[in-house]
C-alpha positions as CSV (number, residue, x, y, z in Angstrom):
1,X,103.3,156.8,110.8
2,X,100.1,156.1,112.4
3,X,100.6,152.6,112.3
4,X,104.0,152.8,113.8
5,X,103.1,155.2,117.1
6,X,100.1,152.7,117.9
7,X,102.5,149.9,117.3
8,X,105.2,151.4,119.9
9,X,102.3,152.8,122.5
10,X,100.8,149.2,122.8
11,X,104.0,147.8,123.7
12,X,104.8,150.1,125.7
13,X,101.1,149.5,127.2
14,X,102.2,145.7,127.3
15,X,105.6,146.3,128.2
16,X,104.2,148.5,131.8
17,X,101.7,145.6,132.3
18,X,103.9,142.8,132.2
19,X,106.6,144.5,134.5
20,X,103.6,145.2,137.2
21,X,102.0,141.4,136.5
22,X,105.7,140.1,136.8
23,X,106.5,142.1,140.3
24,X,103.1,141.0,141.5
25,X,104.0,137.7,140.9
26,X,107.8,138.1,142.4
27,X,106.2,139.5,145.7
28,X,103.4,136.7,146.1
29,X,105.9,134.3,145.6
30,X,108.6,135.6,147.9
31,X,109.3,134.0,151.4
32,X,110.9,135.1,154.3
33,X,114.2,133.9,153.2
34,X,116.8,135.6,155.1
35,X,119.2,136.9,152.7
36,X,122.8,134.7,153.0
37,X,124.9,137.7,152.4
38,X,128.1,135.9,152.9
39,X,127.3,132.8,151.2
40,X,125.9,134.9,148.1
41,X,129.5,136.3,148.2
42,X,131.2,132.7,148.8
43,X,129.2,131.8,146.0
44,X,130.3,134.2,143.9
45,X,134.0,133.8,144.6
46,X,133.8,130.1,143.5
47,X,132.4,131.1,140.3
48,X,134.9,133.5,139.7
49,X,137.5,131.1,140.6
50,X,135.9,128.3,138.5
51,X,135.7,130.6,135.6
52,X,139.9,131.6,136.1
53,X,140.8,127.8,136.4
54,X,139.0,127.3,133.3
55,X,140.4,129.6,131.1
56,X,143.9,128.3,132.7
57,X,146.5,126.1,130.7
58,X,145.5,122.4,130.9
59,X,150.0,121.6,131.6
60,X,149.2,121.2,135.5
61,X,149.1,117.5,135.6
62,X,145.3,116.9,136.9
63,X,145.9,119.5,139.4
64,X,143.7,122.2,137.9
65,X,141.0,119.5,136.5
66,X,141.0,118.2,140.6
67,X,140.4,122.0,141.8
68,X,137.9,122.3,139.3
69,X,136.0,119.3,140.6
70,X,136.4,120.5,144.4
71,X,135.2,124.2,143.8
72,X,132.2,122.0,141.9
73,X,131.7,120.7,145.0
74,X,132.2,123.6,147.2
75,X,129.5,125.4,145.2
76,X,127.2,122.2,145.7
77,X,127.4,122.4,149.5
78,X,127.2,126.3,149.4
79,X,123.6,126.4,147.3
80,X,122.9,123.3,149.8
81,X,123.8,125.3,153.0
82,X,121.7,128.4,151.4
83,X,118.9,125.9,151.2
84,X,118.7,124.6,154.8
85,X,118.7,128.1,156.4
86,X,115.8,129.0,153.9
87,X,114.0,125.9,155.3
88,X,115.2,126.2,159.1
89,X,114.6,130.0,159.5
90,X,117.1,131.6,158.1
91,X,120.1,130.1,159.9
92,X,121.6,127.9,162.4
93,X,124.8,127.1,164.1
94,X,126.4,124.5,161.3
């Protein structure tokens, strides 16, 4: 019993310092990003629409495949637009 309540206090021990080593590690690596609220959200939505149109019947001749491939491409240009504002400040007017 002994043997057991060591085992579980050491990982427990390991557990605590590898949460603390792993938020030290989130907040040194962490830049002033500012958070894309909307596009995080827009993001979101296309996943959840991707997801639907996959789980759709395949009888819509090509049309579902072809919405497929434009959300695809919508979430591309989101993560891309998410990008440029974390490299131009945060934002910008396109």
């Amino acid at each position: 019993m002994t043997d057991t309540t060591t085992s579980r206090r050491d990982f427990m021990r390991i557990a605590a310092a590898g949460a603390a080593a792993a938020s030290a590690v989130a907040m040194s690596t962490t830049t002033a990003d500012a958070y894309q609220g909307n596009m995080e959200r827009a993001l979101s939505s296309l996943y959840d629409s991707l997801a639907s149109l996959r789980e759709a019947s395949s009888n819509k001749g090509g049309h579902r495949i072809k919405a497929m491939d434009l959300i695809q491409q919508a979430i591309a240009e989101v993560n891309a637009g998410i990008e440029f504002a974390d490299d131009h400040g945060g934002g910008g007017q396109q």
